[in-house]
TIZA-704541 format. One record per residue (C-alpha): residue in one letter; x, y negated, z. Coordinates in pm, whole numbers. Each point is the difference from the previous one (the first is absolute). Layout:
BEGIN
{A, {X, Y, Z}} ...
***
This chain:
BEGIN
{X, {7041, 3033, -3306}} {X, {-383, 20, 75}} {X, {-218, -31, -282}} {X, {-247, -316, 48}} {X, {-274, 245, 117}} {X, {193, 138, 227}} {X, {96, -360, 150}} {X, {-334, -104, 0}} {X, {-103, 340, 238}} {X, {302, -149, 192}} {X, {-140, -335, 35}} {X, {-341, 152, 43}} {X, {130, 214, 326}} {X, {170, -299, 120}} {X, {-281, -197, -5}} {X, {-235, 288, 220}} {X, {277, 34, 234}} {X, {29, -371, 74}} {X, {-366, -7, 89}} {X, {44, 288, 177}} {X, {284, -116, 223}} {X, {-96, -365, 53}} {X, {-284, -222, -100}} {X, {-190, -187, -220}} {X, {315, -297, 27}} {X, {183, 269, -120}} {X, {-202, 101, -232}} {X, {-6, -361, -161}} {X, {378, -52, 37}} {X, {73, 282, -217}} {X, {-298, -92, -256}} {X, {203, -347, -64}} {X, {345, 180, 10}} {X, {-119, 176, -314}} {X, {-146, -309, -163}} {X, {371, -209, 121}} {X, {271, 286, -41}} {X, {-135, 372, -90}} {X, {-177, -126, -363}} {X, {300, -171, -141}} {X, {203, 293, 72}} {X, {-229, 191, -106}} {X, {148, -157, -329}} {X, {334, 21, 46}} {X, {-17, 374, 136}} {X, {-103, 55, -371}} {X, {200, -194, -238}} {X, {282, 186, 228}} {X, {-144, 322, -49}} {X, {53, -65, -338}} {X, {365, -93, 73}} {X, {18, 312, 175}} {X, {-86, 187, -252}} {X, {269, -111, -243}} {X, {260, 18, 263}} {X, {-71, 369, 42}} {X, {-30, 60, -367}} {X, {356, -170, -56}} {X, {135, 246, 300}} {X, {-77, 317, -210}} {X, {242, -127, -246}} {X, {273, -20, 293}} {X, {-103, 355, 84}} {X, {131, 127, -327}} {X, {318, -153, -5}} {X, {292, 55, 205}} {X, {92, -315, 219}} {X, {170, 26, 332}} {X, {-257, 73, 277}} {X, {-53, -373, 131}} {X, {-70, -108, -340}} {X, {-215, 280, -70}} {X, {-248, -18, 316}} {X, {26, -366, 95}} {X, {-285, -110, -252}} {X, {-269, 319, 186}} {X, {156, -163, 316}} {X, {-111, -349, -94}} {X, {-320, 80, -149}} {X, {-137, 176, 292}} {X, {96, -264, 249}} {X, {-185, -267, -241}} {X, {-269, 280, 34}} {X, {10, -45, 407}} {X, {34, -352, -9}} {X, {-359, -39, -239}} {X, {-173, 224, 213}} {X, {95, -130, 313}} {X, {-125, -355, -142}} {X, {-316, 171, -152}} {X, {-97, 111, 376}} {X, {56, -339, 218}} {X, {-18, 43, 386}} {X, {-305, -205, 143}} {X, {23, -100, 315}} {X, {-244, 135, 281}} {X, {-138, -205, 283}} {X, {189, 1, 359}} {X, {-60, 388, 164}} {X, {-238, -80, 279}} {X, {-45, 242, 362}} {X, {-241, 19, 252}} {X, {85, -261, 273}} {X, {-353, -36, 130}} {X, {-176, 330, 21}} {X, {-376, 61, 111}} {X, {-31, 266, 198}} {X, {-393, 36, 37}} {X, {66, 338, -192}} {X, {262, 218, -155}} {X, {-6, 115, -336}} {X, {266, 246, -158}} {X, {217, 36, -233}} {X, {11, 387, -100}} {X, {387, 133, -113}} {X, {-170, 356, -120}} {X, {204, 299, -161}} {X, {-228, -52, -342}} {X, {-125, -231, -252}} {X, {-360, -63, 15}} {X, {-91, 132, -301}} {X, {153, 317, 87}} {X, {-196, 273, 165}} {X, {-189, -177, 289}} {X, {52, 113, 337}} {X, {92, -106, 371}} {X, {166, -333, -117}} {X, {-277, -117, -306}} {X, {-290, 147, 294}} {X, {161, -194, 281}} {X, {13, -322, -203}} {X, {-375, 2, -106}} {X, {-84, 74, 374}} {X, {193, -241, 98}} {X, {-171, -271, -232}} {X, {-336, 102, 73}} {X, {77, -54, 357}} {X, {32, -356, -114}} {X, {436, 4, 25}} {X, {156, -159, -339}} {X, {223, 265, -123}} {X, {312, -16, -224}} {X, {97, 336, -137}} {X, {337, -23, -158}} {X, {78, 298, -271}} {X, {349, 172, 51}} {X, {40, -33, -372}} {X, {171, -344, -72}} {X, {25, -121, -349}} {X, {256, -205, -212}} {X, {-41, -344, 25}} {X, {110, -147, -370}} {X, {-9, -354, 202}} {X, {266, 107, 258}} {X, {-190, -85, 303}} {X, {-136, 231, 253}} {X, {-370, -54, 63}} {X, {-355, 155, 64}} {X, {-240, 56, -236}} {X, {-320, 130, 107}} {X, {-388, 48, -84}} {X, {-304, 58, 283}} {X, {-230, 254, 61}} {X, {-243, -127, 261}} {X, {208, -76, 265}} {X, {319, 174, -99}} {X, {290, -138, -184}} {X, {176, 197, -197}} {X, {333, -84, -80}} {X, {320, 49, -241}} {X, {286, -105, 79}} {X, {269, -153, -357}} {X, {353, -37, 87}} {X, {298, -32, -236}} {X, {167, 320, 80}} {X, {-232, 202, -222}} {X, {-283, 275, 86}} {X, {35, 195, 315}} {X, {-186, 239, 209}} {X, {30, -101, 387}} {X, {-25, 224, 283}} {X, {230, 311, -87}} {X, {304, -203, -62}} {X, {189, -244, 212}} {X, {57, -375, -99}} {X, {267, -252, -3}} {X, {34, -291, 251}} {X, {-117, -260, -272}} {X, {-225, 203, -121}} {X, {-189, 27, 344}} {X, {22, -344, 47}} {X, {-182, -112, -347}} {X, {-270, 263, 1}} {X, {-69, -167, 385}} {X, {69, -375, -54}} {X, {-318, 72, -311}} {X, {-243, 183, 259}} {X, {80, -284, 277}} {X, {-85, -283, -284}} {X, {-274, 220, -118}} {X, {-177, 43, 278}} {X, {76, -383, 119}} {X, {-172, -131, -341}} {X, {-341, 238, 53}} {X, {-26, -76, 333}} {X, {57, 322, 161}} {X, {64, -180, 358}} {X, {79, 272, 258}} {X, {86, 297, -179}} {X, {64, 381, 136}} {X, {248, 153, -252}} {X, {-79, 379, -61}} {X, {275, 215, -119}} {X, {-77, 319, -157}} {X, {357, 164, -106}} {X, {322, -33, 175}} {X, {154, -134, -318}} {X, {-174, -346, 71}} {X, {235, -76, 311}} {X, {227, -215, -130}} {X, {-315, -256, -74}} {X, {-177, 102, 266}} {X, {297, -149, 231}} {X, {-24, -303, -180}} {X, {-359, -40, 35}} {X, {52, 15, 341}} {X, {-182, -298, 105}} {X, {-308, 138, -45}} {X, {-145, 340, 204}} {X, {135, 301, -138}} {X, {-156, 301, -37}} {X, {117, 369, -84}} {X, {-282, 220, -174}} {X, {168, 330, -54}} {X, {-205, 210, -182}} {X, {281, 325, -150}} {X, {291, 191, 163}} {X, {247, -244, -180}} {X, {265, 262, 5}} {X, {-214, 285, -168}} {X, {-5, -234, -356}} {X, {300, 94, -209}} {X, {22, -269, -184}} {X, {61, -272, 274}} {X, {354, -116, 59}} {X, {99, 151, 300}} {X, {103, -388, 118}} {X, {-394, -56, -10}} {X, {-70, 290, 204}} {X, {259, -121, 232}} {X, {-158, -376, 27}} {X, {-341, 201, 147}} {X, {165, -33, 346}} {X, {138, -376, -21}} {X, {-368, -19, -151}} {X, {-172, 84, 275}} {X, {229, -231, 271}} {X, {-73, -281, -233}} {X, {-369, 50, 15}} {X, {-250, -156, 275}} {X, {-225, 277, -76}} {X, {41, 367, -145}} {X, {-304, 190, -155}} {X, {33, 351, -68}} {X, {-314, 188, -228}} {X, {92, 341, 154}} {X, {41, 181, 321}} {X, {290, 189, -147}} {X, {196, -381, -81}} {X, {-67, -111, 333}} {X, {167, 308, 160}} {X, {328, -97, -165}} {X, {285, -148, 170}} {X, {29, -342, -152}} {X, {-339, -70, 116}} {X, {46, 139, 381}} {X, {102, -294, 194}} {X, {-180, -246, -175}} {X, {-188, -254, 245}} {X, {-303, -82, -264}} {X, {-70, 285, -252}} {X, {-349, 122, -102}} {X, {-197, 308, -168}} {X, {-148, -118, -305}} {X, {-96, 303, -241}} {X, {-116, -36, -341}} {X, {-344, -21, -143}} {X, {-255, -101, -263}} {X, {-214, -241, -186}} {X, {-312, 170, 61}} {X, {-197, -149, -247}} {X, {226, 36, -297}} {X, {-60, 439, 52}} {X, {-330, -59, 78}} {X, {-162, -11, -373}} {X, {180, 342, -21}} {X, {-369, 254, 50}} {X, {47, 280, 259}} {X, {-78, 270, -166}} {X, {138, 396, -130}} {X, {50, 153, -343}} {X, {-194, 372, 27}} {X, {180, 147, -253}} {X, {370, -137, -12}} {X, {234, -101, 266}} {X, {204, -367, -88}} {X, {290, -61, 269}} {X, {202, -330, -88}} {X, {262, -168, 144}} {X, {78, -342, -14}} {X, {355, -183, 116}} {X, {360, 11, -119}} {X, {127, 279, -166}} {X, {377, -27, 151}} {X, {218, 248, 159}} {X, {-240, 58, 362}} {X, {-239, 162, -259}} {X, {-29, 385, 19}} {X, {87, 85, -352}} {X, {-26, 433, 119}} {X, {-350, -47, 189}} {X, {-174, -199, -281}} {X, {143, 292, -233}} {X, {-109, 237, 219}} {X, {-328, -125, 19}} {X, {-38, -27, -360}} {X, {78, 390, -86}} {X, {-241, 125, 288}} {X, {-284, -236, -74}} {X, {-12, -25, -345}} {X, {-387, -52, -62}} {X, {78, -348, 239}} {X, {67, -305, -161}} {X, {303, -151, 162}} {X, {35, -417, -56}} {X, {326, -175, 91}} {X, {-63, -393, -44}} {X, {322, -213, 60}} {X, {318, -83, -202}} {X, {251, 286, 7}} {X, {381, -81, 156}} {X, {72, 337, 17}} {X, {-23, 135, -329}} {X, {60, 363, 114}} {X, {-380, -41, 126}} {X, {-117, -54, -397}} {X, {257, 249, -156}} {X, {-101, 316, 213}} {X, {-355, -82, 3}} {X, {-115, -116, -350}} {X, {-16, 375, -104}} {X, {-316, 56, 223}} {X, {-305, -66, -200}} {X, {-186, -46, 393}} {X, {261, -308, 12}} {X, {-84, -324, -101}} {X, {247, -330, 66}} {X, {-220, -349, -45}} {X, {335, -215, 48}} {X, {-35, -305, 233}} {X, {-391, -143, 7}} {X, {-47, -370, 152}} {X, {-127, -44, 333}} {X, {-323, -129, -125}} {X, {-78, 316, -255}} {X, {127, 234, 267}} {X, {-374, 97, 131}} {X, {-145, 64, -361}} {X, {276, 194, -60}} {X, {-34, 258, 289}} {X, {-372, 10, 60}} {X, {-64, 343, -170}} {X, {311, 165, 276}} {X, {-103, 255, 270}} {X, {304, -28, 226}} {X, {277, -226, 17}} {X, {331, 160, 111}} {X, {303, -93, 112}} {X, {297, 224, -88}} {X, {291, -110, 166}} {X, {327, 108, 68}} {X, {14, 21, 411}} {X, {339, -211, 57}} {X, {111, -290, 248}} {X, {-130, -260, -301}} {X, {-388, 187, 23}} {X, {-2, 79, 377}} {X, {11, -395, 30}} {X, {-262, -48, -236}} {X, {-348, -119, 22}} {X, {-184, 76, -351}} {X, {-218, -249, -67}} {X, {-147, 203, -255}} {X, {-145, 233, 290}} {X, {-225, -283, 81}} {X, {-51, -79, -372}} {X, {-87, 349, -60}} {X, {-247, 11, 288}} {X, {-143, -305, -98}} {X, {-105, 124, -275}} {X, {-186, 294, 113}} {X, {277, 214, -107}} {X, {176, 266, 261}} {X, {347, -19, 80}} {X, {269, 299, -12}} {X, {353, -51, 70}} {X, {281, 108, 91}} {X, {132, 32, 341}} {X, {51, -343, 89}} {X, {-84, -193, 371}} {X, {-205, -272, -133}} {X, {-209, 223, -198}} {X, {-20, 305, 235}} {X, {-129, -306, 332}} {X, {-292, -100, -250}} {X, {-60, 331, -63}} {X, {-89, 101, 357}} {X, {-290, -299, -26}} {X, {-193, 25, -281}} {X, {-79, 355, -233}} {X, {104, 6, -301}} {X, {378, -125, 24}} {X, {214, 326, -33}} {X, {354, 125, 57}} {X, {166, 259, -124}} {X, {377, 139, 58}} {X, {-5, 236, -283}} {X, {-90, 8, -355}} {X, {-221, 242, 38}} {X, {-202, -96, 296}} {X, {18, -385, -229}} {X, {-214, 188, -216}} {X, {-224, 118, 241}} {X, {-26, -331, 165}} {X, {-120, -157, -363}} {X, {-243, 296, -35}} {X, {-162, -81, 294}} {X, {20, -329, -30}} {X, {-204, -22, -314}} {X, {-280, 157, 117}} {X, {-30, -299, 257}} {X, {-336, -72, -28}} {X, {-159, -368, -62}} {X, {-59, -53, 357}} {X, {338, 95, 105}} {X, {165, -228, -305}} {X, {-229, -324, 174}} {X, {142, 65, 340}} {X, {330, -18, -142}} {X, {-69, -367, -168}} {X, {-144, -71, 344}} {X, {312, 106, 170}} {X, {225, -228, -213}} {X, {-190, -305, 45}} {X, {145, -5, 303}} {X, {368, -8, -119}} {X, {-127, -304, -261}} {X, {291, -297, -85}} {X, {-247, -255, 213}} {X, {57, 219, 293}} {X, {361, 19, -37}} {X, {67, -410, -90}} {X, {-248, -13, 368}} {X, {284, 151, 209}} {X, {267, -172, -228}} {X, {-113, -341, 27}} {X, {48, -34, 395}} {X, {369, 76, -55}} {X, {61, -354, -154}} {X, {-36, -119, 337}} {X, {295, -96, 171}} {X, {-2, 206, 328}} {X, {344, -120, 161}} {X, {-93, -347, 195}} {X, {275, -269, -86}} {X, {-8, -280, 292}} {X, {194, -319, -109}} {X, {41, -260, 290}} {X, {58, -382, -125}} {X, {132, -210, 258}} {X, {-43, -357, -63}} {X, {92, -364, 106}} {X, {-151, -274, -192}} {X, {88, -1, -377}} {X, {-372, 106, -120}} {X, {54, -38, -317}} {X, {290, 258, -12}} {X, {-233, 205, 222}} {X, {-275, 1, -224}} {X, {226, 46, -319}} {X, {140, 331, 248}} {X, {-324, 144, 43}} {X, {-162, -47, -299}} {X, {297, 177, -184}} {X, {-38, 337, 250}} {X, {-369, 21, -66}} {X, {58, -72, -357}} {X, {273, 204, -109}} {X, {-41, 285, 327}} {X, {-196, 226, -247}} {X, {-36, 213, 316}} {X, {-357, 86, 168}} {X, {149, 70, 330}} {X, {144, -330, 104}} {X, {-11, -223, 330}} {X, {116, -325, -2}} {X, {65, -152, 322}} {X, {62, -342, -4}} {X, {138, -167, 339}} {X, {37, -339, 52}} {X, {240, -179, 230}} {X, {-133, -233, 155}} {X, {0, -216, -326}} {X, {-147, -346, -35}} {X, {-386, 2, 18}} {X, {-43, -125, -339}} {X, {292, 223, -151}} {X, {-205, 280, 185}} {X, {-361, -98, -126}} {X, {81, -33, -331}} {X, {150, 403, -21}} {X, {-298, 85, 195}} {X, {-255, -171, -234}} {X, {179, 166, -284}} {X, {-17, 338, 175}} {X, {-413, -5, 47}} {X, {-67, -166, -331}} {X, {251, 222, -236}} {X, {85, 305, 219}} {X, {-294, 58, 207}} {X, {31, 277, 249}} {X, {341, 103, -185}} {X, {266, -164, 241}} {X, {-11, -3, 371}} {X, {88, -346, 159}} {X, {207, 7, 356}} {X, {96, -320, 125}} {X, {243, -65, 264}} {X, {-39, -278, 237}} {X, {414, -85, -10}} {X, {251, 85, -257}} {X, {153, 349, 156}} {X, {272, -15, -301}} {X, {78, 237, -287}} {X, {-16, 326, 241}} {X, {-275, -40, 234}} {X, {-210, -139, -271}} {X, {14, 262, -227}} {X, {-15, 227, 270}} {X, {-336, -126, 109}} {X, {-96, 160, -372}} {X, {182, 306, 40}} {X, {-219, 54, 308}} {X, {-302, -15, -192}} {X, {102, 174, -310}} {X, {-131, 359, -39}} {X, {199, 121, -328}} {X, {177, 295, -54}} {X, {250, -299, -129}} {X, {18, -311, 149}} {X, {149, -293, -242}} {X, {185, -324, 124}} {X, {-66, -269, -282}} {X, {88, -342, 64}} {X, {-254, -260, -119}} {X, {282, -170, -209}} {X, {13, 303, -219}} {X, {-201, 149, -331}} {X, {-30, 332, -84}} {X, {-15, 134, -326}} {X, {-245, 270, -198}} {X, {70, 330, 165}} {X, {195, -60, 294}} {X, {-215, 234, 241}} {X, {-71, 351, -207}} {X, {430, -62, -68}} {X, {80, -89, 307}} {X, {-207, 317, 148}} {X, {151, 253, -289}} {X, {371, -114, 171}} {X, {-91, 151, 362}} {X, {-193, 287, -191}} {X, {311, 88, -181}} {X, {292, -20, 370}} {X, {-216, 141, 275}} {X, {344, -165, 193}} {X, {-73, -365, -145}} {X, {-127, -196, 324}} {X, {20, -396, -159}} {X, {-6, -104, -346}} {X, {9, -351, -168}} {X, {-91, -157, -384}} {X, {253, -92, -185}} {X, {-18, -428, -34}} {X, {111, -318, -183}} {X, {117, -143, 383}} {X, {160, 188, 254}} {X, {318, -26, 222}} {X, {77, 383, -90}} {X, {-15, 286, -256}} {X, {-366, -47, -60}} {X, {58, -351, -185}} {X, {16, 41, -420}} {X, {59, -259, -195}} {X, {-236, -105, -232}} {X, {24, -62, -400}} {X, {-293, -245, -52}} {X, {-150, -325, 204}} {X, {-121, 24, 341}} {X, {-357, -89, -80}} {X, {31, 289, -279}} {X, {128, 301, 292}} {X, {-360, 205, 17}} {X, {12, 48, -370}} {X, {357, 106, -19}} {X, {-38, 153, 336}} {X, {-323, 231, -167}} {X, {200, 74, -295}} {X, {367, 64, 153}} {X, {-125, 167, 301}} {X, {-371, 166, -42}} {X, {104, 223, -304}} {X, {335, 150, 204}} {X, {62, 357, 51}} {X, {-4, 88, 384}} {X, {364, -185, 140}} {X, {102, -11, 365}} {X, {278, -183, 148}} {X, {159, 114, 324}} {X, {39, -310, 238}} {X, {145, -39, 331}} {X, {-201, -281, 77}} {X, {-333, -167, -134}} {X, {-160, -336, 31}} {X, {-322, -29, 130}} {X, {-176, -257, -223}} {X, {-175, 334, -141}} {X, {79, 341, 181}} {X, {-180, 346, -14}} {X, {11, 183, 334}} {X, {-121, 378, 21}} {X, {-271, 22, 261}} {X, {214, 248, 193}} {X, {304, -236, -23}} {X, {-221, -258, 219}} {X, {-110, 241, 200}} {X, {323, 138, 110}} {X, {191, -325, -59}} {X, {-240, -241, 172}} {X, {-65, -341, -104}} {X, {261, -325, -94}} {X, {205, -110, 318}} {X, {-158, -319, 76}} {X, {296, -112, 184}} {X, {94, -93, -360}} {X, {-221, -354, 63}} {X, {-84, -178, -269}} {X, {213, 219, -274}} {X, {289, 104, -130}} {X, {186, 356, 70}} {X, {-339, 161, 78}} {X, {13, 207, -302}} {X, {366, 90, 13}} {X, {-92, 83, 348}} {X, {-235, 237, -74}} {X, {162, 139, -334}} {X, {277, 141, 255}} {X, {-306, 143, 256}} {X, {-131, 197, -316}} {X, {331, 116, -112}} {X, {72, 143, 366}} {X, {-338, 204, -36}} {X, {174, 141, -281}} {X, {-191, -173, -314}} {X, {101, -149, -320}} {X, {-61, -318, -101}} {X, {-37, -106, -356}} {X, {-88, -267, -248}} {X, {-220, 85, -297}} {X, {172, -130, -322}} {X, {-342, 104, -194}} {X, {-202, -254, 244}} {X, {23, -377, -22}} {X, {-142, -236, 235}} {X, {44, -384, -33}} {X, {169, -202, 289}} {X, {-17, -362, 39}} {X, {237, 68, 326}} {X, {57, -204, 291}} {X, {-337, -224, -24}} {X, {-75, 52, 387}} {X, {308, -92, 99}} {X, {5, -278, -239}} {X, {-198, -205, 280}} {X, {261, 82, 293}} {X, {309, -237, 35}} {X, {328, 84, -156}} {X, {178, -25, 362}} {X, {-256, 260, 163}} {X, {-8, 220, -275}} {X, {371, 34, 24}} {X, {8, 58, 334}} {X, {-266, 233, -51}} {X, {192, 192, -246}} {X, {312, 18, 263}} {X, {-246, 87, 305}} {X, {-167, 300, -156}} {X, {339, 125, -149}} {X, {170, 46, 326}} {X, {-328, 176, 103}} {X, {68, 239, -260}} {X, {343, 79, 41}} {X, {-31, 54, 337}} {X, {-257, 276, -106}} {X, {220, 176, -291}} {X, {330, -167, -1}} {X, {96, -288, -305}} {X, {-195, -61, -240}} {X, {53, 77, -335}} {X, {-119, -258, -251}} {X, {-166, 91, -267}} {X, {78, 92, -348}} {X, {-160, -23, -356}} {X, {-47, 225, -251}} {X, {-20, -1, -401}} {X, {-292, 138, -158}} {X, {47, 224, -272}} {X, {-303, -51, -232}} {X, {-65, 371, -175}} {X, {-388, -123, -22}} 
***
């Protein structure tokens, strides 16, 4: 039973986490649930205390005299579930506000949402460097530690504080304290820590966001978030870490099929197979803030020699070269700054008076703590983990007017052939010859080398990262229309609202509507979406074929999209959609799933109609990748692979007005030899039928009989279609 201190820490916690999670309502509600139900309680969890108390004392009687078992234990039993029951009452629930998505998303800019390898208060590197970049090149930035912490409320949420621009994050979830990133993650689990980022980033107006993922063992959120742009920033040869699941390392590949775009920071990571057939991947090394090394004077102690290293301490470190340099150089000082994981490193070396361990120094003291070194070093094991590598310390180092010896690693030996002063050596003994030399580098020499890495700064790198959050793969999506403006507005709107995707077309082709049905699209086109949508209008109604055809003409994407103007798409239907054909180099069509639909596309739906985009958002948007094989899809929303149209051709317009067009053509693409699909992680809302809505019952009949015939004469009877359950692992 908590003491009333305790409770009131409880309380306390509860009450931070509530603003945390949800707002000042929430705030208030739970300020009058203590006034209405925690204080009298409050009373009650005392004067049973009390009663607690005495029950236990009377128990140690039973506990001295013999009594059959049930007799003996049943008054413990009872106490402790009185126990529960107070404490359960002591803590009430409060309810939170509705969870809220993004359903109308701005996409002037993208801002990110960082899934690093390490807290930010840990040792700052690539992922703390690329944030504040990134947020002095004006992008909001949410960086979300791996290290989530209990949540005495029970919820999962985001709690977060700002420097500058950046966000930083912590994620509470009942489940208790965990370290992300090394070790896999349940279903639900995956699905929590993702529904808080979506709401998150919905509630501080994030708009268009580019996810960056850091560590493979962020996938299974990462394939949630996949709404949004996703980006893979691999920075380590995953595999070289022992103390990653070997499940993580294997997620690096599924990583990098799920990703739009894959960074690499070395030349040896982009040489590695996962990375070889990737169709956007780029060279992004590592680098420095130039101006936090620069209060560090260039300068060189005549009489001693300081070498210092800096870093982790963890099983890539050299334990035998350090130890060799130690006994041979005994008048130099030798500094190693970091914390120590390996704790071989401390054992073997304490016994050198020339060795000196600082443990781990913040960022911000890092400077005043090295400014009296002469070389910085970097001794490294050579394995697959450091042939990958890119130190950013041998840009730190430099930056600081110190010169660089290493090991023999890539990275380190390509600088070297640049700029004097950065070293390699194979052997211990030339290593020692290498720092030697190197601290007789005179002044001049030392300033060339802070020269040399302001070209390697984090500004430059964020200037060749920032035009990869550009969508390069064009989308075209042809709207056919005829009359119904309204429903054609409320179409358009929703793909330029909820596309989140840069490279988009919209084609919009009328047929041969009334004028004022017409005019009224058009106005709405030049006044909300000028020079967005390109306007075709046919003189005569050519029917559902030739009229969308008259768009697929025009269209220049690498994917073309059918979208009837009776339908609504949802938040991420496009970078979803695109992630499908990126994942089945054999999938030729592919369709949403939708709430009405004559085949196995159609779900059914748990709340109102008016309510779908919310539950559609929810249900859908946070859904691992899902594909459904299909025989057949409908054509109120279809994706078609640019070489599909090529090689397929365009709708048979014999087809008229409508009907078996897109069976039709769903049996053309399967005798190219494609699959056809529908997307059960993409949603798209279908009003369904409104065209033909306007045409007779008798001619749409015969309509329906006409084209039929005309398509069993092509492929022999037709097979009607079928529907399809939807299991909802979400």
């Amino acid at each position: 039973m908590p003491t009333f201190k305790i409770y009131l820490g409880e309380l306390k916690q509860q009450y931070v986490e509530v603003r945390a999670s949800a707002n000042w309502f929430g705030v208030a509600r739970i300020l009058m649930t203590f006034l209405v139900k925690v204080a009298p309680r409050i009373f009650w969890h005392f004067v049973i205390k009390r009663g607690l108390l005495v029950a236990r004392n009377i128990t140690k009687f039973y506990l001295f005299v013999w009594l059959p078992g049930v007799f003996k234990w049943l008054p413990i039993v009872v106490a402790r579930m009185i126990r529960d029951f107070i404490e359960s009452l002591a803590l009430p629930k409060i309810g939170l506000k509705r969870q809220n998505y993004r359903t109308q998303i701005d996409f002037e800019r993208r801002n990110i949402v960082m899934l690093p390898p390490i807290d930010w208060n840990f040792r700052h590197q690539r992922p703390q460097q690329f944030a504040f970049a990134l947020g002095i090149a004006g992008r909001k930035v949410l960086y979300l530690n791996p290290t989530v912490r209990k949540s005495f409320y029970g919820k999962t949420f985001i709690k977060s504080s700002q420097i500058d621009n950046v966000q930083i994050a912590t994620l509470y979830w009942k489940y208790g304290k965990r370290y992300l990133g090394i070790h896999g993650m349940s279903e639900l689990e995956s699905q929590e820590i993702a529904r808080a980022i979506e709401r998150f980033i919905s509630q501080n107006n994030y708009g268009s966001v580019a996810v960056v993922v850091q560590q493979p063992g962020w996938l299974s959120i990462a394939q949630r978030l996949a709404n949004s742009q996703i980006i893979f920033d691999c920075m380590d040869h995953h595999a070289g870490f022992t103390n990653i699941d070997a499940s993580v390392v294997e997620d690096e590949s599924s990583l990098c099929h799920l990703a739009d775009v894959t960074v690499v920071s070395s030349n040896g990571l982009l040489s590695k197979s996962q990375f070889a057939n990737l169709p956007r991947k780029s060279l992004i090394q590592n680098g420095v803030a130039i101006e936090d090394f620069a209060q560090v004077p260039i300068s060189r102690n005549e009489s001693t020699t300081v070498i210092g290293y800096y870093g982790a301490i963890a099983d890539w470190f050299d334990i035998d070269l350090v130890e060799h340099l130690a006994k041979t150089m005994p008048t130099t000082s030798i500094e190693i700054v970091g914390r120590v994981h390996h704790q071989a490193v401390q054992q073997r070396l304490k016994s050198y008076a020339n060795v000196k361990f600082f443990g781990e120094v913040q960022y911000k003291d890092l400077p005043q703590t090295i400014r009296n070194w002469d070389v910085g070093i970097i001794p490294f094991l050579v394995n697959d983990l450091t042939l990958a590598t890119n130190p950013v310390k041998m840009y730190e180092y430099a930056a600081s007017g110190f010169p660089v010896v290493s090991t023999d690693l890539p990275e380190v030996a390509d600088a070297a052939t640049n700029v004097e002063g950065i070293y390699i050596a194979q052997t211990p003994e030339l290593f020692v010859e290498s720092i030697q030399a190197a601290a007789k580098l005179n002044v001049e020499k030392r300033q060339e080398l802070r020269n040399w890495s302001e070209g390697h700064s984090w500004k430059l790198r964020i200037n060749d990262f920032l035009p990869l959050l550009v969508d390069e793969i064009v989308v075209s999506v042809v709207v056919l229309m005829w009359n119904n403006a309204t429903m054609t507005i409320n179409c358009l709107s929703s793909v330029l609202n909820r596309s989140d995707y840069g490279a988009l077309e919209v084609i919009l082709v009328d047929n041969a509507s009334e004028t004022k049905e017409f005019e009224q699209v058009k106005n709405w086109c030049d006044e909300f979406a000028p020079g967005k949508i390109t306007v075709v209008r046919n003189s005569t109604n050519l029917g559902f074929a030739a009229g969308n055809n008259v768009g697929l003409r025009i269209a220049s994407g690498e994917f073309v999209v059918i979208l009837n103007n009776d339908t609504q798409v949802a938040p991420g239907w496009i970078h979803r959609s695109l992630r499908h054909f990126r994942n089945n180099e054999s999938l030729g069509l592919l369709g949403p799933s939708t709430d009405l639909c004559g085949n196995e596309a159609m779900v059914a739906m748990r709340g109102s109609a008016k309510n779908w985009l919310h539950e559609a958002t929810e249900r859908f948007g946070l859904r691992t990748y899902k594909l459904l094989p299909a025989r057949t899809v409908a054509f109120f929303c279809v994706f078609i692979r640019r070489e599909v149209l090529d090689r397929v051709g365009f709708l048979d317009e014999n087809f008229g007005r409508g009907y078996f067009e897109d069976d039709d053509y769903c049996r053309r693409v399967e005798t190219a030899k494609y699959t056809i699909g529908i997307a059960r992680d993409v949603f798209v809302h279908h009003e369904m039928g409104s065209s033909f809505d306007q045409v007779p019952s008798q001619e749409k009949q015969d309509l329906f009989h006409r084209n039929k015939q005309l398509y069993e004469a092509k492929w022999g009877k037709w097979i009607p279609h079928v529907s399809a359950s939807d299991v909802d692992a979400r």
